[in-house]
Every structure is written in structure tokens, then in C-alpha cells.
N, C-alpha and C positions, 0 to 999 in steps of 0.2 A: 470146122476144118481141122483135118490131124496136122499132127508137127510135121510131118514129110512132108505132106502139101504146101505148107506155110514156107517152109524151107528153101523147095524148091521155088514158089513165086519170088521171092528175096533173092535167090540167086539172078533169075530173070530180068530182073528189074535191075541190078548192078551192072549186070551186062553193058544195059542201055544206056548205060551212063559213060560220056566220053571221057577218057581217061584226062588228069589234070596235067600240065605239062612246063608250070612254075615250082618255082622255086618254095617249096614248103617252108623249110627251115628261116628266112626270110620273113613270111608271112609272119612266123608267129615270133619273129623280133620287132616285126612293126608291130603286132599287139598289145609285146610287154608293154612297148616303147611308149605308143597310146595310153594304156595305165597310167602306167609312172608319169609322165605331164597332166592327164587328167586327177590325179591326185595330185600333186604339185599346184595346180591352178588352184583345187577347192580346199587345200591347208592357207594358202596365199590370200583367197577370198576368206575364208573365216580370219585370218588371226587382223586384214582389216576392218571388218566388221566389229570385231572386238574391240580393236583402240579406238573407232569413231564412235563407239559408243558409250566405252567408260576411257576416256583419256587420263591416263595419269601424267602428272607433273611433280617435279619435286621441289620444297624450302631450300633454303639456302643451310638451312639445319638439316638435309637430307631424308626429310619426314617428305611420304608421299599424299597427294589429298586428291582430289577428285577434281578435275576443273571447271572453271565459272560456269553455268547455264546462260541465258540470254541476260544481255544488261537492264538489272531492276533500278540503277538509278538514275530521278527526274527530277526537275525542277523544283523549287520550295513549292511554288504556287501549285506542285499537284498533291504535295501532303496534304493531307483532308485532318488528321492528328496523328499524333507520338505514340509508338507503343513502348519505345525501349532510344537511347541512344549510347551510339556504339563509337570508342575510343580508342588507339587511332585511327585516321583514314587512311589508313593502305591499301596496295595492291592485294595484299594478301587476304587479308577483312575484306573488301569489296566482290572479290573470286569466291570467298567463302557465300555471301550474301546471295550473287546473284544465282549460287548452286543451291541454296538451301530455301528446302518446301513452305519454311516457316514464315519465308520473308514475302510480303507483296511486292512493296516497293519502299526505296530509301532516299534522302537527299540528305548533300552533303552540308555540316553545320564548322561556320567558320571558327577561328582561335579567336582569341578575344581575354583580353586581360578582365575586361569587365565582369569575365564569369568567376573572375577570383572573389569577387567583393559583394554576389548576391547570396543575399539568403534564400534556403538553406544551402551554404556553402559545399558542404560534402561533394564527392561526386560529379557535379560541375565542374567545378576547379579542375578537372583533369582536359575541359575543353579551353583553360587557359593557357596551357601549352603546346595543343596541337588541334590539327581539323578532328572531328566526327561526322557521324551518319547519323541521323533520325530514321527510326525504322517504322514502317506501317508492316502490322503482321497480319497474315490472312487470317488466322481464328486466335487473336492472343487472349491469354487466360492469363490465372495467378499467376502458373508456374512460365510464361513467356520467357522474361530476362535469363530465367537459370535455363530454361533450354537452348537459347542466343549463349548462354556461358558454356554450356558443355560443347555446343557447336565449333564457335572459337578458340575453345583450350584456352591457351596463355596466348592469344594470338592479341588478345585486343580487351577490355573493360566495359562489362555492358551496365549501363545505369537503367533502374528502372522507370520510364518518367508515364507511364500509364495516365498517372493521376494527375501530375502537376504539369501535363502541357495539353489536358482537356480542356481545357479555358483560352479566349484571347487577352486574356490581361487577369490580373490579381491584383484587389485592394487590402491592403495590409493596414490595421489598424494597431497606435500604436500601444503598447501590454500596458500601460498604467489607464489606457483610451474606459471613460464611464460605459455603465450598461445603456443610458440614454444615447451618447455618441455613436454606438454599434447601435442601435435601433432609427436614427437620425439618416445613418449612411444607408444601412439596407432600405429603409423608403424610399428614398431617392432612387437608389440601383432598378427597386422595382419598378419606380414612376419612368423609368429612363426610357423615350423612345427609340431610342439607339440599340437597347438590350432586348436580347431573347428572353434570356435566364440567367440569374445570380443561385450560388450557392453558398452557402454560410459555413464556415469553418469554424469553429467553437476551437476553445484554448485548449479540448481534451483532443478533437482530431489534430490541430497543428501538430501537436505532442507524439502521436500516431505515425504523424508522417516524418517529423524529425528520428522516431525512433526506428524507422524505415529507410531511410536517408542516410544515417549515420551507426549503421547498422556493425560498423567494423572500428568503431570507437565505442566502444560499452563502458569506458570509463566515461566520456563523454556526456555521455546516454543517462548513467545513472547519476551524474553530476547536476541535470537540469533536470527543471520540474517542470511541470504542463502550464502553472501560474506565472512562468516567467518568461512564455511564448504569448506573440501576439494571434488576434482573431483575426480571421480575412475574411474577403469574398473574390470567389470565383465565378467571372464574369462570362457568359457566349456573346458576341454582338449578331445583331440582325446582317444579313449578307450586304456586302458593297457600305457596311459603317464605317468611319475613319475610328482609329483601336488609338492612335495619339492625342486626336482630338477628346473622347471620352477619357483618357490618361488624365487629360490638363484638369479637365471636368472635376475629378475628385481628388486631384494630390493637394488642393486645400481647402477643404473639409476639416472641421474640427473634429479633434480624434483620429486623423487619417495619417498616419507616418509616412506610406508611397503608396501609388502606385504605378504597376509594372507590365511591360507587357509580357506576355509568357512565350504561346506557340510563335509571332511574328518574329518575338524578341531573340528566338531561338536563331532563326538564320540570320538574323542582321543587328548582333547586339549593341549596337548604333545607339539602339530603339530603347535599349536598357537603360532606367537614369540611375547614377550613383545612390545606391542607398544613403540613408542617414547612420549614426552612429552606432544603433539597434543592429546593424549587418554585423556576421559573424567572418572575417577576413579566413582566406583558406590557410589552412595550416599543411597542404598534404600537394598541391599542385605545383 
């Protein structure tokens, strides 16, 4: 088809077309108009999409932080074990807790004077003056407690207790106790139908964990030796065992200074019996 031909049909066909008889100018104010609300609505939908999804809140120190996730803490009776306990129990600690990947689930651990006067003191002694949290971590490793530290900043103190609240109670023997007396105790531990498993602490591991424990006292540290720490055992009981009733069982034993309960002892230091004289009194709580 040439361009005149094409031309001419175009003119044709405009013809046929009935002339408009509104208001143009109009029309294309309602359009702006449309726009502009239809962008309006979808700035308004995004910027709440945005705060329901990262809410920020701010300290009373005007530091802003992320807020809580769902609440991770439950009952003593659903900690299964400790991977870390966290110092004090605040709002601000517990919002941290229940935002962070790290944490499964936490219950809260009460004050207790009693935590001044157990060995090894360190560390504890900070839940002699206020509540904590016992934390179950979902993959906790070495580095757990210092990543719970860099989490909280200065918000709160995290103790490591991986090690020493794997057990339902600890038999401490007393440091001058024979090698016969520490072989006397562990048979019985083992013969015990109440027990899972014992495990043996030697005077180099106690040594280990004090120097673990007391990690911010190096004067301390290099002040004691491994020979002047007693040996223990760390006890599991079999499910539904009474942890008091085996307590009684071996705190007289010859050779046995105490023993303690540990994970129970943790929420109801009740449960805790006053050490003997061998306890190291807090210096720092």
C-alpha cells in the first residue's frame, strides 16, 4: 500500500469516529490525581512492610537494637542442659535472647545468696545479687558464651557453664581425700542403680576448669596449683531418679567433703547445701 493510500484510509476512519464532547482538560486531572494517590498508597504500603518487619526500638541509652522474636523462655522442667548463664534478667537481655539465632530456649534462674559460697565461686556469685537466664543453644560450640558476649555488649554477663551443669549433681572429694577413698567412691557411683553415668574429674581437670572459671583473676590463677584442688565426680541419674535422695547417699562417704546438686540446684538453690570450709567465699558479687 503507498503512503497516499495509507493516508487516505486514516483520514476515513477518523471521520467515523464521534467527536468527544467532555471536558479533556479534566480528564487528564483525574489522571494526575490517580497517580499521585496510587503512589501514595504504595510508599505507605512499603515503609509498613518495612517496620513490621525489622522494628526498631530504642535503650534508654538511645542505642537502637532490633526487637524480641517470639518468646524463647520456658519452664526449668523444659531445660534438658546449660549451655551458658546470662546475668542480669532483664527486659533488655531477655528481647535480646528471644531475637537471637543462637538461642533455643532460656529459663529464668533465681538470686540466691547461696551462690556466693559455692565452689568454684567465680562467676556465680554474680547470680547472688540478681535473677539470670540459663540458656539452651541451638548448635553451641567453644566459642558459644563469647558469641552470647558480643550479642549482649555490656548489656548483661555471660558465664560459661557448658561443662559444669552437664551433670545432675557433683561429688567433690575432699584435696587431702586417699587414692583408695577416690576409688571407694567411684565403685559405688558405678554400682549405683540410680546412676546413668559418672565421670571423674582428676585434680589436673578441676585445675582446668578453675582456670576457666576464674579466668579474670590471673593473680588468682597463678596463686593456686592443681594439688590444692579437689577430685570429683560428675554424676547423670537415670530419668524420674530422686538427685536429693542420691545427695544423702554419698555426702558421708569417707573421703567425700559434699555433695551437690548442680543442673536442679541451678533453679532452686534450695537444693544447694552449704559447703564446708574448702568453699572459696566470693570476693567479686
Amino acid at each position: 500500500m503507498q503512503i497516499d493510500e495509507l493516508r487516505g484510509e486514516l483520514t476515513s476512519l477518523a471521520d467515523e469516529i464521534p467527536p468527544f464532547e467532555g471536558d479533556v482538560r479534566q480528564l487528564h486531572r483525574r489522571a494526575r490525581r490517580r497517580r499521585v494517590v496510587g503512589s501514595a498508597v504504595a510508599v505507605a504500603l512499603a515503609v509498613v512492610v518495612a517496620v513490621s518487619t525489622v522494628a526498631i526500638a530504642r535503650h534508654d541509652n538511645g542505642r537502637a537494637r532490633i526487637a524480641a522474636g517470639p518468646d524463647k523462655e520456658v519452664s526449668p522442667d523444659q531445660i534438658t542442659h546449660v549451655d551458658a548463664i546470662v546475668v542480669p534478667a532483664t527486659p533488655v537481655v531477655k528481647a535480646a535472647l528471644d531475637a537471637s539465632p543462637l538461642v533455643t530456649k532460656y529459663a529464668r534462674v533465681p538470686q540466691s545468696d547461696r551462690w556466693k559460697l559455692q565452689p568454684p565461686s567465680d562467676g556465680l556469685c554474680a547470680l547472688g545479687t540478681s535473677d539470670g537466664y540459663a540458656v539452651d543453644g541451638v548448635a553451641p560450640g567453644a566459642n558459644f558464651a563469647e558469641d552470647l558476649t558480643r550479642l549482649l555488649r555490656d548489656q548483661a554477663r555471660v558465664l560459661d557453664q557448658s561443662d559444669r551443669f552437664s551433670a545432675d549433681l557433683e561429688v567433690f572429694m575432699k584435696v587431702t581425700a586417699s587414692s583408695h577413698d577416690v576409688q571407694s567412691v567411684q565403685t559405688a557411683l558405678n554400682a549405683d542403680p540410680d546412676i546413668l553415668s559418672v565421670r571423674h574429674l582428676s585434680k589436673a581437670d578441676a585445675y582446668a576448669v578453675f582456670k576457666r572459671e576464674f579466668a579474670d583473676q590471673p593473680d588468682l590463677v597463678k596463686s593456686t596449683k592443681a594439688s590444692g584442688l579437689p577430685e570429683s565426680f560428675r554424676v547423670i541419674l537415670k530419668s524420674g531418679r530422686s538427685v536429693s535422695a542420691v545427695v544423702l547417699r554419698y555426702q558421708g562417704l569417707a573421703g567425700v567433703d559434699s555433695a551437690i546438686t548442680l543442673f536442679r540446684g541451678l533453679f532452686d538453690p534450695s537444693l544447694l547445701p552449704i559447703p564446708s570450709q574448702t568453699a572459696t567465699a566470693c570476693t567479686n558479687g
